[in-house]
PATIPA-312087 format. One record per residue: x, y, z of N, C-alpha, C in turn; residue number from 1. Coordinates in Angstrom, 1 decimal, decimal comma, padded with zeros to 4 digits. Example, Ala and Ser with C-alpha at 12.3 -4.5 7.8 and 13.67 -1.06 7.14 Angstrom:
<pts>
     nc1     nc2     nc3    cac1    cac2    cac3     cc1     cc2     cc3   nr
   013,2  -005,7   007,8   012,3  -004,5   007,8   013,2  -003,3   007,8    1
   012,8  -002,2   007,1   013,7  -001,1   007,1   012,9   000,0   007,9    2
</pts>
This chain:
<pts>
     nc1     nc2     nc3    cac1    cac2    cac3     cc1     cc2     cc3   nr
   114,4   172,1   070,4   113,9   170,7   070,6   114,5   170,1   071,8    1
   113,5   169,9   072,6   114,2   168,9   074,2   114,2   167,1   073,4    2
   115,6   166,9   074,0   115,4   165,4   073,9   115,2   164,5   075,1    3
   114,6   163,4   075,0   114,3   162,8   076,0   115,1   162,3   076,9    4
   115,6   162,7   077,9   116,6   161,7   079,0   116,4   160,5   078,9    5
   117,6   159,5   079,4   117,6   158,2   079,3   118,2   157,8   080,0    6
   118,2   157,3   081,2   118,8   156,6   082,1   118,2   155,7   083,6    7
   119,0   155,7   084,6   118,4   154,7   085,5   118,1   156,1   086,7    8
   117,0   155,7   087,0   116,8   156,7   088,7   117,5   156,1   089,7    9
   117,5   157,5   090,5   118,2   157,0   092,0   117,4   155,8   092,7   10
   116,2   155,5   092,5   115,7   154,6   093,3   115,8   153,1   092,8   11
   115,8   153,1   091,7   116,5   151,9   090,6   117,9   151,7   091,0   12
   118,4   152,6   091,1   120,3   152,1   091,3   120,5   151,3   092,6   13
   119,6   152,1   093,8   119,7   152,0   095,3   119,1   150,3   095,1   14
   118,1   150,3   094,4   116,9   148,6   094,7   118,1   147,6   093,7   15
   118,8   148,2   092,7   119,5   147,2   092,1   120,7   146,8   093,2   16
   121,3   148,2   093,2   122,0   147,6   094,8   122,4   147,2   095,7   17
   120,6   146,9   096,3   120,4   146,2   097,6   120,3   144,5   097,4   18
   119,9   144,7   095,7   119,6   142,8   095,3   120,9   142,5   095,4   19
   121,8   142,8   094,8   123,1   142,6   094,2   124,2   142,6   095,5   20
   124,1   142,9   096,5   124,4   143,2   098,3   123,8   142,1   098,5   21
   122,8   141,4   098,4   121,6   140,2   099,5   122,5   139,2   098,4   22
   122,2   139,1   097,4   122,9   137,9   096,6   124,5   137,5   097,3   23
   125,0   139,2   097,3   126,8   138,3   097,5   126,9   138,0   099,0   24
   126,2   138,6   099,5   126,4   138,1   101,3   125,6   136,4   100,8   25
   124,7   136,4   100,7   124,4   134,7   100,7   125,1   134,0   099,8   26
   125,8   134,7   098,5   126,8   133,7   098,2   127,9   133,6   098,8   27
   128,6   134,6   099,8   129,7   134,1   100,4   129,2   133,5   101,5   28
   128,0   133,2   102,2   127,6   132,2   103,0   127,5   130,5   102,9   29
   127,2   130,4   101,0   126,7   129,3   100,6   127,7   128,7   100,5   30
   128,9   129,6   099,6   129,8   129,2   098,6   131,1   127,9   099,6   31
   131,3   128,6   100,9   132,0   127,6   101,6   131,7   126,5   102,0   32
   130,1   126,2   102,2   129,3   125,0   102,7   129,7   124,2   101,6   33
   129,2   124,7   099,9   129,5   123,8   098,6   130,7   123,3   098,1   34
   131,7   124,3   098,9   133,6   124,0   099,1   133,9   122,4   099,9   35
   132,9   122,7   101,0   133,7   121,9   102,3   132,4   120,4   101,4   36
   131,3   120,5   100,8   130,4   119,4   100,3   131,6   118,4   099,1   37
   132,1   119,1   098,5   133,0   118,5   097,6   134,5   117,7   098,4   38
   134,6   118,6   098,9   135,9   118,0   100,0   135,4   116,6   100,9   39
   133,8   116,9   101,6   133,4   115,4   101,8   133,3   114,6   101,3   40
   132,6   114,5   099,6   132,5   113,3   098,8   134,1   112,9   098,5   41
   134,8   114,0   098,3   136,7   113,3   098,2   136,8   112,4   099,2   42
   136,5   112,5   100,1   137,4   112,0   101,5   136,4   111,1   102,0   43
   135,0   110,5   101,1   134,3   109,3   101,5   134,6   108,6   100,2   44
   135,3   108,9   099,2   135,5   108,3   097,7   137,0   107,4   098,4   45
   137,8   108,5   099,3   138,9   107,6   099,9   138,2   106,9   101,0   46
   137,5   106,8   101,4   137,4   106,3   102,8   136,3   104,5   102,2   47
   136,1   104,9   101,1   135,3   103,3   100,1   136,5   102,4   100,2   48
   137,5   102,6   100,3   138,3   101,6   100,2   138,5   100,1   101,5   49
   138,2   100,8   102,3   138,0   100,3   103,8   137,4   099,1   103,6   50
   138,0   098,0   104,2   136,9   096,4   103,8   135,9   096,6   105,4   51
   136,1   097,5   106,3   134,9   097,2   107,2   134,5   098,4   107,4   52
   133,2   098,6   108,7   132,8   099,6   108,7   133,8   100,7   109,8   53
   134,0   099,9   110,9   135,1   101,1   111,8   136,3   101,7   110,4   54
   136,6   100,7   109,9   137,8   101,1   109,0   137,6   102,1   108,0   55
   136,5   102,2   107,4   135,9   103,0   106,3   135,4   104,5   107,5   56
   135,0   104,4   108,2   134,7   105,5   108,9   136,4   106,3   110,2   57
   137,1   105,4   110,4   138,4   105,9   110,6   139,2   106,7   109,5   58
   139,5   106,1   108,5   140,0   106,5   107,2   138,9   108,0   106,6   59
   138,2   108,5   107,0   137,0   109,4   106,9   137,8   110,1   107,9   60
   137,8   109,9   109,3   137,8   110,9   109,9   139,0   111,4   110,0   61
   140,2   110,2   109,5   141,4   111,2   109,3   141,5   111,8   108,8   62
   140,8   111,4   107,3   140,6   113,3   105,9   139,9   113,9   106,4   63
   139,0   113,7   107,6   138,3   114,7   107,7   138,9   115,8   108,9   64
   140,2   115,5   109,5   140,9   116,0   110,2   142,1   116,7   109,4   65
   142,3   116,3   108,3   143,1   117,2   107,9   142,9   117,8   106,6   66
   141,3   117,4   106,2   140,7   118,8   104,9   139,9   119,6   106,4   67
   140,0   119,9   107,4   139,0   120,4   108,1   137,4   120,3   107,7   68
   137,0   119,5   108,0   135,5   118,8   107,5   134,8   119,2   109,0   69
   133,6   118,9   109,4   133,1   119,9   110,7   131,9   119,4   110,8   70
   130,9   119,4   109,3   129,7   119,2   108,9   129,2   118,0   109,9   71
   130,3   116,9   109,3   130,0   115,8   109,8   130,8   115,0   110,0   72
   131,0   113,7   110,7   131,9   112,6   111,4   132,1   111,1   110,6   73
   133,0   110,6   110,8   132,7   109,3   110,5   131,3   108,2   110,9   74
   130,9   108,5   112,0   129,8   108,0   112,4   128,3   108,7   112,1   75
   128,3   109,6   111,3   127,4   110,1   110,8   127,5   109,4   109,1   76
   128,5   108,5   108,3   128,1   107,5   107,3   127,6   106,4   107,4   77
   126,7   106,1   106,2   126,3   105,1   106,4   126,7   104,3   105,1   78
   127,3   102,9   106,2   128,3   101,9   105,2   127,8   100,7   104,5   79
   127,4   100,7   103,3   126,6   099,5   102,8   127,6   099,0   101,4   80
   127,4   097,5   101,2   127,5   096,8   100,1   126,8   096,4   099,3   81
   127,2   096,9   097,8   126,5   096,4   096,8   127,3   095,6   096,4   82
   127,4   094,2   096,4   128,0   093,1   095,8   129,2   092,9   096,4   83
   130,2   093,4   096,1   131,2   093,3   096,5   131,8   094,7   096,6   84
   131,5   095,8   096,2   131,6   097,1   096,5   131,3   097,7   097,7   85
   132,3   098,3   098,4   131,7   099,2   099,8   131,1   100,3   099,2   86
   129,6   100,5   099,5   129,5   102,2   099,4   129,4   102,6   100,7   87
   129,7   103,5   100,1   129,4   104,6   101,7   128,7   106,5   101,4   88
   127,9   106,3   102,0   126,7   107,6   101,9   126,6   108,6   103,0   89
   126,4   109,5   102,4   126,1   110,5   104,0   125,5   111,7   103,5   90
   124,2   112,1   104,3   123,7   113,4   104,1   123,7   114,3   105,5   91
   123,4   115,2   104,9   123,4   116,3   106,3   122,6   117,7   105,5   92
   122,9   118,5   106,4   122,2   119,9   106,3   122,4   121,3   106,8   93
   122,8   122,0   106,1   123,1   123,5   106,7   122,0   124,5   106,6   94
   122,0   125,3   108,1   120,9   126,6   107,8   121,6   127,5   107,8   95
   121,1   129,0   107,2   121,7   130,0   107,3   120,9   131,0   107,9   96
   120,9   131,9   108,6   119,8   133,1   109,0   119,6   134,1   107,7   97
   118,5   134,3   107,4   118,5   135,9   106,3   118,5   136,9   107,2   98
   117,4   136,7   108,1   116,8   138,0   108,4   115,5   137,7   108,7   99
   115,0   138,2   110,1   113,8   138,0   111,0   113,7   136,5   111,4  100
   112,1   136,0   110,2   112,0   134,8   111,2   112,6   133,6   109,8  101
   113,2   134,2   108,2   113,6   133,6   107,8   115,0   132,7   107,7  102
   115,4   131,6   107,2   116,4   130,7   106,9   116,4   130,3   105,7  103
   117,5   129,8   105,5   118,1   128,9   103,8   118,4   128,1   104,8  104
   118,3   127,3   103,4   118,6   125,6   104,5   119,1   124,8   102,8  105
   120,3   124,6   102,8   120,9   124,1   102,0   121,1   121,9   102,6  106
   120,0   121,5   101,4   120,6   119,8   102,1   121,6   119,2   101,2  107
   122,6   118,4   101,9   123,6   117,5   100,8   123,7   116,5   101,4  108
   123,7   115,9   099,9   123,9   114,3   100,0   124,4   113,7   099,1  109
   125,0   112,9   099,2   126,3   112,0   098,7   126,2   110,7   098,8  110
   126,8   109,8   097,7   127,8   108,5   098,1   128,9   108,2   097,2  111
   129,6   107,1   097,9   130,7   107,2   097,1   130,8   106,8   095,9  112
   131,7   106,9   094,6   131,5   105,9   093,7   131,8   104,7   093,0  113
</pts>
């Protein structure tokens, strides 16, 4: 009596392995952008304290001098009041190349709380 083989082909292992290769390369492309996104909202949650706008955007660029921030500047926030609260907001945007004429384009945006 033959029994029936069971398992994965060479061409299945190779295509699962090309997915599972394209995923970690663009997760280790994304994963630092989403690193340094969290480190910005920290260092605009300190920089809300600021009663003006140079001040709130100084206090920004010194965290952002010493978390290495890159994305963006203090002059790239934008400083508004609700009531008696500073907020302060900022978006931006990263691309990434895949391959030919494709990109990822990751947007963030933020304010403080």
């Amino acid at each position: 009596m033959k029994q029936r083989q069971r398992g994965v082909t060479f061409l299945g292992m190779i295509t699962f392995g090309a997915i599972v290769a394209f995923v970690g390369i663009m997760g280790a492309q994304v994963f630092p952008t989403y690193t340094e996104y969290l480190t910005i909202q920290k260092a605009v949650n300190k920089a809300a304290v600021g009663a003006t706008v140079a001040e709130v955007r100084s206090i920004f660029d010194k965290a952002a001098s010493v978390d290495y921030i890159t994305s963006i500047s203090g002059k790239d926030l934008e400083v508004t009041k609700q009531g008696e609260k500073v907020v302060v907001s900022f978006e931006y945007q990263r691309e990434f190349h895949m391959g030919g004429p494709a990109y990822l384009v990751m947007k963030y945006k933020g304010a403080s709380r």
